[in-house]
C-alpha positions in Angstrom: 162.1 148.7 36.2 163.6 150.6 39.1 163.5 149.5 42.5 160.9 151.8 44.5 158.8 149.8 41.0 160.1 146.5 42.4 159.0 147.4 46.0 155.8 148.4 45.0 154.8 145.4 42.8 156.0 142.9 45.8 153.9 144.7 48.4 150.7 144.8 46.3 151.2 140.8 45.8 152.1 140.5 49.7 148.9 142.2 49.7 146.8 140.4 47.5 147.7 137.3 48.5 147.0 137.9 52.2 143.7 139.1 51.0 142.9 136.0 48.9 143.9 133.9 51.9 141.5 135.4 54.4 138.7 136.1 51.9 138.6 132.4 50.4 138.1 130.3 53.6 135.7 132.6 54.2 133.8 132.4 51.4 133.9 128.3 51.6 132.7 128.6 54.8 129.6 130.5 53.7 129.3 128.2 50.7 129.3 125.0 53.2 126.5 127.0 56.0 124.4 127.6 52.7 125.1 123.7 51.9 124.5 123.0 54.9 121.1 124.6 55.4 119.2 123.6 52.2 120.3 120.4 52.8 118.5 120.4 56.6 115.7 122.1 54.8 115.5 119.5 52.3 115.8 116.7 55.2 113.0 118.4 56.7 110.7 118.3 54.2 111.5 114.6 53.1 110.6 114.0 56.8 107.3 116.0 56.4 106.4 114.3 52.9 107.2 111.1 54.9 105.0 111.3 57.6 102.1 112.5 55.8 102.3 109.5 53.8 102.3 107.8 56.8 99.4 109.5 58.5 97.9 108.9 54.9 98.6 105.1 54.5 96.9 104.8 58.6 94.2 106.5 58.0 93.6 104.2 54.9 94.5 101.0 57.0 92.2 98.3 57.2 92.7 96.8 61.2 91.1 93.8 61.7 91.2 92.1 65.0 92.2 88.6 65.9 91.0 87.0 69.0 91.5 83.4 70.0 92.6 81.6 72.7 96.2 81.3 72.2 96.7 80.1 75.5 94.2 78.0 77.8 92.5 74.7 76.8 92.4 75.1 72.7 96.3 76.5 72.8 96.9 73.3 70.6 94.7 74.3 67.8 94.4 78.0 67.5 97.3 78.6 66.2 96.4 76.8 62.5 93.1 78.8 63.4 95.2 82.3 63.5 97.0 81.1 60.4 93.7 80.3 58.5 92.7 84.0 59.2 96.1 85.5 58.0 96.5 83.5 54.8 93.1 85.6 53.6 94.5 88.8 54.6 97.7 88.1 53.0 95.7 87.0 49.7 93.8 90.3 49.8 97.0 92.0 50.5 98.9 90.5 47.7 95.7 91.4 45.2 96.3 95.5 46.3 92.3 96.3 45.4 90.3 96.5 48.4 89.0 99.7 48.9 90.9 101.4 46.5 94.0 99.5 47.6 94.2 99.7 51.6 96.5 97.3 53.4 94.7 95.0 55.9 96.7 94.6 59.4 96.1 91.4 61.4 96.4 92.5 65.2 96.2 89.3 67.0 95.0 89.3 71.1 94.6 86.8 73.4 90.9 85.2 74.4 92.0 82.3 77.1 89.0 80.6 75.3 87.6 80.6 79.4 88.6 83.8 81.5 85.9 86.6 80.2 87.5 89.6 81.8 90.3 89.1 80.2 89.0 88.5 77.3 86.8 91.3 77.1 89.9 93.6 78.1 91.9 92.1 75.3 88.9 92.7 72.7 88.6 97.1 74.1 92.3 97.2 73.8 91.7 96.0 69.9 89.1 98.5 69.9 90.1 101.2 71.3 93.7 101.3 71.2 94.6 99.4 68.0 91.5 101.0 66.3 90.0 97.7 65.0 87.5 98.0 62.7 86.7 94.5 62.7 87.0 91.3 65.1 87.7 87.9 63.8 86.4 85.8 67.0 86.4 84.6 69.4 87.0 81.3 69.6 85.1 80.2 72.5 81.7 80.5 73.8 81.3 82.0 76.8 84.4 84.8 75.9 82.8 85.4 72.4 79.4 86.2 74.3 81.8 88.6 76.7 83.3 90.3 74.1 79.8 90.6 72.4 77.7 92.4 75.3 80.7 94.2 76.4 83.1 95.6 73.6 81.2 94.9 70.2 77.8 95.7 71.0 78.7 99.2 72.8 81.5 100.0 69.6 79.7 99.1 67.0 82.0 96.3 65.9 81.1 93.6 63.9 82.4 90.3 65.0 83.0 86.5 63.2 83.5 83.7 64.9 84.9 80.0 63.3 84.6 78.1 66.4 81.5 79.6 69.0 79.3 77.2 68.4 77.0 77.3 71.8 73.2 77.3 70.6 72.4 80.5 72.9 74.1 82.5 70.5 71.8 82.7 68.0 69.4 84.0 70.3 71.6 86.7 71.6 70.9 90.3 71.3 73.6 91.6 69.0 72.3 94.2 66.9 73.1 92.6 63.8 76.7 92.8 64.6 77.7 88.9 65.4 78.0 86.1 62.8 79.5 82.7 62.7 81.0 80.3 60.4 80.9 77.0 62.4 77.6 75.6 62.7 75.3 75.7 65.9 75.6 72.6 68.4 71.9 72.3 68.1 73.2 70.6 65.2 76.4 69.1 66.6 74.4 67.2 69.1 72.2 65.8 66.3 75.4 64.7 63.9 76.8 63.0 67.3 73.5 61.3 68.0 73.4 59.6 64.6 76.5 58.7 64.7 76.2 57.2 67.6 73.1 55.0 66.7 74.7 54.4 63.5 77.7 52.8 65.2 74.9 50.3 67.6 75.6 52.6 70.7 72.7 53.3 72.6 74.1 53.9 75.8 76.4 56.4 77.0 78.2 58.4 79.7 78.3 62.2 79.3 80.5 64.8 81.3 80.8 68.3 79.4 83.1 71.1 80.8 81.5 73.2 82.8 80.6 76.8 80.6 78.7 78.1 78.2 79.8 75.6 75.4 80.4 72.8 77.6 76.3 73.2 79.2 75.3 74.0 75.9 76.3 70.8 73.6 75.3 68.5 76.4 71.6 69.8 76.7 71.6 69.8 72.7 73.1 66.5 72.3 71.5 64.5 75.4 67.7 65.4 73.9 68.5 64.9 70.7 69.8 60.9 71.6 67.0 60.5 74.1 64.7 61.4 71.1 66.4 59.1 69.0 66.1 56.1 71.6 69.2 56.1 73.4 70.0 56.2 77.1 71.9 59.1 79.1 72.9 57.4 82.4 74.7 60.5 83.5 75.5 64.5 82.6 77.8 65.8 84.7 80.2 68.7 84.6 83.7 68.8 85.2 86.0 72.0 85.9 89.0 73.0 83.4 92.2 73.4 85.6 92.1 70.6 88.0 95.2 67.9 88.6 92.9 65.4 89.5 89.8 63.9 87.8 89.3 60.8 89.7 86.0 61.5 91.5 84.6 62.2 88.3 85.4 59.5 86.4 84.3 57.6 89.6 80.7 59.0 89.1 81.1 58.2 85.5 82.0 54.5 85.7 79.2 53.9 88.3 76.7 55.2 86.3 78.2 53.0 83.5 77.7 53.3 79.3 79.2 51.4 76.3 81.1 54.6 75.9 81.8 58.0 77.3 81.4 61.2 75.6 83.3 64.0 76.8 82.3 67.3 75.7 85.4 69.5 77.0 88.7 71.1 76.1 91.7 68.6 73.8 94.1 70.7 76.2 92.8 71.0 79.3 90.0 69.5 81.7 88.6 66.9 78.8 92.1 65.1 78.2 92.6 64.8 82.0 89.1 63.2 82.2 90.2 60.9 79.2 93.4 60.1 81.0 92.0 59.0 84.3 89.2 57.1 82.8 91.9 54.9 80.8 94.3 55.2 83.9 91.2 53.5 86.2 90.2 51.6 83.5 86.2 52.8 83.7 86.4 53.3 80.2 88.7 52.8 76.9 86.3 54.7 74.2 85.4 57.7 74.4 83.5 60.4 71.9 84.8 63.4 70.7 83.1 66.4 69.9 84.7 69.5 68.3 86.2 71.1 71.4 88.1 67.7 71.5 89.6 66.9 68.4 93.2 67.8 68.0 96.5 66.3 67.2 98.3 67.2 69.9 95.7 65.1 72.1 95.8 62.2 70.1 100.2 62.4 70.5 99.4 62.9 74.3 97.1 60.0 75.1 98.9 57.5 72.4 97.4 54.5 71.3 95.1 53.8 73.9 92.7 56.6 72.0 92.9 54.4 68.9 89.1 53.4 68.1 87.7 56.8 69.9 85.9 58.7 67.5 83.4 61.9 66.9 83.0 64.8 64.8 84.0 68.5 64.1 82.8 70.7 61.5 84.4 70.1 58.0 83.4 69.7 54.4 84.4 67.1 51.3 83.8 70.1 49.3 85.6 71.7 46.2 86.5 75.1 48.4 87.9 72.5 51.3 90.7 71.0 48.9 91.2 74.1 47.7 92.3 75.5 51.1 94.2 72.3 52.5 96.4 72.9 49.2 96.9 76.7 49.9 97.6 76.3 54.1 100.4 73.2 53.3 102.2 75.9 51.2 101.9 78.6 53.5 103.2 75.8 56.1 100.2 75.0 58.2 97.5 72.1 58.9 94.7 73.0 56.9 92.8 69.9 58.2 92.5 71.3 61.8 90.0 71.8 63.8 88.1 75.5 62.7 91.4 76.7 60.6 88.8 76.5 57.5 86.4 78.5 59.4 88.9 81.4 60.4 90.0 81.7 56.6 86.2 81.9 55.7 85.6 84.4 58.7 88.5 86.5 57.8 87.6 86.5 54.2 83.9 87.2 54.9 84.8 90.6 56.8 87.0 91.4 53.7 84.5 91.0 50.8 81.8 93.0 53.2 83.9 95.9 52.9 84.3 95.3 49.6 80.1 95.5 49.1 80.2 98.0 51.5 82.6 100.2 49.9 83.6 101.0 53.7 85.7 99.4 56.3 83.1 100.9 58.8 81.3 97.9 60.9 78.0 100.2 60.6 78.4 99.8 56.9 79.5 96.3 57.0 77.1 94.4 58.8 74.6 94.6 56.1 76.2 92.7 53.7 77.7 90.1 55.3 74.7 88.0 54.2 74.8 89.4 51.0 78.2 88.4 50.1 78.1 85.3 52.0 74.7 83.4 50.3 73.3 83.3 46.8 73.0 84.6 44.3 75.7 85.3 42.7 78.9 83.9 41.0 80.4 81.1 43.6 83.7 82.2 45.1 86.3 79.3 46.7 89.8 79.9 48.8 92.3 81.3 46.4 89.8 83.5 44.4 89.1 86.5 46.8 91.0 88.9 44.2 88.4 87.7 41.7 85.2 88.2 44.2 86.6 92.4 44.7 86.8 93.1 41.0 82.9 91.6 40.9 82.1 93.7 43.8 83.8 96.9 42.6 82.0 96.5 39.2 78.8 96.1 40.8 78.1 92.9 40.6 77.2 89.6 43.4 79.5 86.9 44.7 78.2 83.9 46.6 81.0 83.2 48.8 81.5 79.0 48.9 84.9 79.1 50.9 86.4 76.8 52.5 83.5 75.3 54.4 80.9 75.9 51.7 79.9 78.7 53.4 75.4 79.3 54.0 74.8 81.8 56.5 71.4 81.0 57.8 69.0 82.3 60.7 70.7 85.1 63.1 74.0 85.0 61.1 75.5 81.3 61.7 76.2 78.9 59.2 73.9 75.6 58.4 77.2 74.0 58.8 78.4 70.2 57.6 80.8 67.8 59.9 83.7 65.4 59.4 82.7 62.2 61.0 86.7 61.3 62.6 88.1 58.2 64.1 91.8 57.9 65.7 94.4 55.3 64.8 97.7 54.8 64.1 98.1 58.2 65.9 96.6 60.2 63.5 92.7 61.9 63.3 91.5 60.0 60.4 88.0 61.1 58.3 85.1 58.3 58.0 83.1 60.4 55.8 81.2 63.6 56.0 77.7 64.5 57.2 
C-alpha cells in the first residue's frame, strides 16, 4: 500500500469515527424521549384506569350515617353504641355480597344527644355532603325528632334509632321513614312501676331532665305507678348543665319518698342530682332508668350507689350471648347500655337493602318490617352473611339479633329490659322482664 492509500484509509476512519460519535448520542437520546414518552403515556393511562375504578367503587359505596352523642350527657356510653353499629358493617364487609359486593362506609357525626341545631346540621352535612344513604340514629330524643322533621323527612332518608325511646315518636309524622330498636317508654315506665311494687316501694320522688325524653318517661311512668297504687309526691324537672343542684334536691327531700327516681343523663344533669342528694343526705337510693345506667356513673358516685337499681333495655336471649361474645373480641362492652340495639339498627339497614336490592332509602323503607319480623328463617349476631344469600335467592329472614328484634306499630320495637342493681361497683342483672 502506498502512502496517498495510507492517507486516504486514515481520513475515512477519522471520518467515520467522528460520524459515529455525533450520530450515536443522538440516536440514544431519541431512543430515551421515545422511552420517555410511552412511559408518561403509560403513567397516564394507569392514572385514568385508576380513577375510574375509583369513581366506579364510589358510585357503588354503600354510606351509612352514624349519629350519636359522642359528646354531651351520654358521652360515657356511646361510644360501645358506635362500636355495636361498626362491628355489623364490618361483618357485612368481611362477607363482600351485599348488593353485588358494595363496601359499606361508617361516617360517624356528632348529635350532643341535647343541642338540636347542631344536631340537625350534623345529620344535612351526612346528607348532603357525605351522601348518606342511610342514618343510624340518633341517640336521643328530642335530636332524633330534629333530625327527623328537618334532614330525613325533606331527603328521603330512612333513619334507625337504638336509644330514642320518647313515646311521642311513634306518633310522629315520618313518612314511613323512622324506626327504632329500643322499645317505647310507654313501656319503660310500666317495667319501672313493677319493679318498683315488686320491691314494696310505693312511694317515690321523681325529677326527669327537662326535654323530650326526660318529660316523656316521667308522664309514662308516673301514670302507670299511680295506676298501680303507688304515690308521686313530686315531678319535677331539672336542667342538664348546671354546677349546682341543691335547690332541687331541696324540693325533692321536702316532698319526701322511700326513694328517688331520676330520669336524666349518667353524664350530666342526673348524676349531679344523685351527687347532691347523697352529699345532703335527702336521699341514698335512687332508681335508674335507661338514660342512667352506665359504668362510668357507677366509678363516679362509688359505693354510695351500691343498692340503687332500675332497668334499660336488654334480653337473656340466644342472639344477646351471641353478641356479648362477638363485641369482647372486637374489644368492646357488649353489655352497655343500647350497644345491642346499634348492632341490630345497623344490621337492619343492611339486610333492607339486601330485600330491596337498592341502597336507595325510597326502596328501603319498605322492607324494614319485612326483614325485621316473621316469617322467615331466624337470623342472630354473627349470621348476617347467611341472611344476604337467603335474600339474594329470594327467600325471607326473620331478623332475631341481638335484642330479639319485633318491630311493632309505627316502626319501634315491643322491646324486653334488664332489671339492674349496682354493687361492688359494677351494674349487675337481677333478671329480665
Amino acid at each position: 500500500m502506498n502512502r496517498i492509500t495510507i492517507w486516504i484509509v486514515a481520513i475515512i476512519v477519522v471520518i467515520s469515527a467522528g460520524f459515529f460519535g455525533w450520530y450515536q448520542p443522538k440516536m440514544r437520546a431519541q431512543e430515551d424521549a421515545a422511552s420517555a414518552a410511552l412511559a408518561a403515556e403509560q403513567a397516564a393511562a394507569e392514572a385514568a384506569a385508576e380513577a375510574e375504578a375509583a369513581a366506579l367503587a364510589e358510585a357503588n359505596m354503600i354510606k351509612i350515617g352514624i349519629i350519636l352523642g359522642f359528646t354531651g350527657p351520654l358521652e360515657s356510653i356511646t361510644p360501645a353504641m358506635g362500636a355495636g353499629a361498626e362491628m355489623a358493617i364490618a361483618e357485612v364487609n368481611a362477607a363482600g355480597t351485599l348488593l353485588g359486593g358494595s363496601a359499606v362506609t361508617a361516617i360517624r357525626a356528632d348529635s350532643t344527644c341535647i343541642d338540636a341545631a347542631a344536631a340537625t346540621a350534623a345529620a344535612e352535612r351526612l346528607v348532603t355532603s357525605d351522601g348518606v344513604h342511610a342514618i343510624m340514629g340518633a341517640d336521643c330524643s328530642g335530636v332524633t325528632g330534629a333530625i327527623l322533621q328537618n334532614v330525613a323527612r325533606p331527603n328521603g332518608i330512612v333513619m334507625i334509632s337504638p336509644s330514642a325511646t320518647s313515646p311521642g315518636l311513634s306518633t310522629a309524622e315520618d313518612d314511613g321513614l323512622f324506626f327504632r330498636t329500643a322499645p317505647s317508654d310507654a313501656r319503660q315506665g310500666v317495667v319501672m312501676t313493677q319493679i318498683l311494687m315488686d320491691r314494696g316501694i310505693n312511694v317515690v320522688a321523681l325529677t326527669y331532665t327537662n326535654n323530650d325524653y326526660g318529660k316523656g318517661l316521667a308522664d309514662s311512668f308516673e301514670a302507670a305507678f299511680i295506676e298501680a297504687g303507688g304515690t308521686v309526691t313530686i315531678s319535677a324537672a331539672h336542667e342538664d348543665g348546671k354546677a349546682d343542684y341543691s335547690a332541687e334536691v331541696g324540693a325533692l327531700a321536702s316532698a319526701g319518698g322511700e326513694v328517688l327516681v331520676v330520669a336524666g343523663y349518667t353524664d350530666q344533669g342526673g348524676k349531679g342530682i344523685i351527687q347532691a342528694s347523697l352529699d345532703s343526705g335527702a336521699f341514698d337510693t335512687f332508681v335508674l332508668p335507661d338514660g342512667m345506667v352506665g359504668q362510668q356513673l357507677v366509678d363516679d358516685i362509688g359505693d354510695a350507689l351500691n343498692g340503687s337499681f332500675g332497668q334499660f333495655p336488654g334480653t337473656d336471649s340466644q342472639g344477646a350471648e351471641m353478641f356479648q361474645a362477638m363485641a369482647t373480641e372486637a374489644g368492646f362492652d357488649g353489655t352497655g347500655a343500647f350497644a345491642p340495639e346499634s348492632y341490630d339498627a345497623a344490621a337492619l339497614i343492611m339486610l333492607s337493602m339486601a330485600a330491596a336490592g337498592s341502597s336507595a332509602s325510597a326502596d328501603i323503607k319498605d322492607h324494614v318490617m319485612d326483614v325485621a319480623n316473621a316469617p322467615g328463617e331466624e337470623i342472630f349476631p354473627g349470621e348476617l352473611a347467611k341472611a344476604i344469600e337467603i335474600l339474594a335467592a329470594g327467600g325471607d329472614i326473620d331478623y332475631v339479633g341481638a335484642t330479639a328484634v319485633e318491630l311493632i306499630g309505627a316502626g319501634e320495637s315491643a322491646g324486653n329490659y334488664r332489671e339492674i342493681e349496682i354493687g361492688d361497683g359494677a351494674i349487675n342483672t337481677v333478671r329480665f322482664r
